[in-house]
N, C-alpha and C positions, 0 to 999 in steps of 0.2 A: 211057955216058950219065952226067952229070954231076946229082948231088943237088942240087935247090933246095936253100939254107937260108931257112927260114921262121921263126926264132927270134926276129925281131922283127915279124912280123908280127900286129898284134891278131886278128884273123880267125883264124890257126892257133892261137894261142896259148889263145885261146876254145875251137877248137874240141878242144884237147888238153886244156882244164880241163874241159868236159865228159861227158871218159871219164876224164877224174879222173887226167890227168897233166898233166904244163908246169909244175906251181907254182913250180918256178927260175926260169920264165921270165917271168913277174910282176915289177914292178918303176916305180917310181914316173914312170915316161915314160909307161907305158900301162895303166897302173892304172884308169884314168878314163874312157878310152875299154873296157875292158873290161868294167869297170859300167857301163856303156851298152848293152853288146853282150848284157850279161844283162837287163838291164830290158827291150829292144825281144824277147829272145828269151822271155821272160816266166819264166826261170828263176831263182827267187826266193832260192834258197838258193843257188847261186854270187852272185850280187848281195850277200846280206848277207855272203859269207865275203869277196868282195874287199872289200869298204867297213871290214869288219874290218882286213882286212889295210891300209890305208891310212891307220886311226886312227892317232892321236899317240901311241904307246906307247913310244918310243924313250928309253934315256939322252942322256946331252948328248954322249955319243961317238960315237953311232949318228945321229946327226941332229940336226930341230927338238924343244926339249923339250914335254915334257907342258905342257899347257894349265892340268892340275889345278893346284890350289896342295896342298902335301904337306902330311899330318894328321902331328898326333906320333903317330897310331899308332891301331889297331883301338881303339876304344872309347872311349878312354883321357880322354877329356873329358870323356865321360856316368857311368862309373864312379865311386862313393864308396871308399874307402878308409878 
């Protein structure tokens, strides 16, 4: 008998992030449809960890860049010296 692969299916991929495994299999094609599959399943805590996982956090080498605009640094404009 021959193994499905389901590696790209959202449905398995759900239902492996569930028992708290697949996070490899996550991945900006089905990211979206995943937070979906958490919101209609009303599980709120996979929902904010993929929406997490989707924010702009990336360098300019990993992808689109951050949205922020860059501080010179912790505090550093509210502090006296």
């Amino acid at each position: 008998m021959k193994a499905q692969d389901n590696s790209t299916d959202p449905q398995h991929i759900y239902r492996q992030l569930k028992l708290g495994l697949g996070h490899e299999l996550v991945n900006d094609d089905n990211v979206f449809q995943l937070i979906a599959l958490a919101q209609q399943d009303g599980h709120q805590l996979l929902e904010t960890e993929l929406r997490e996982w989707q924010a702009p956090c990336s360098d300019s080498n990993d992808g689109p860049r951050p949205t922020m605009v860059p501080t010179r640094g912790f505090n550093k404009d509210n502090v006296k010296h």
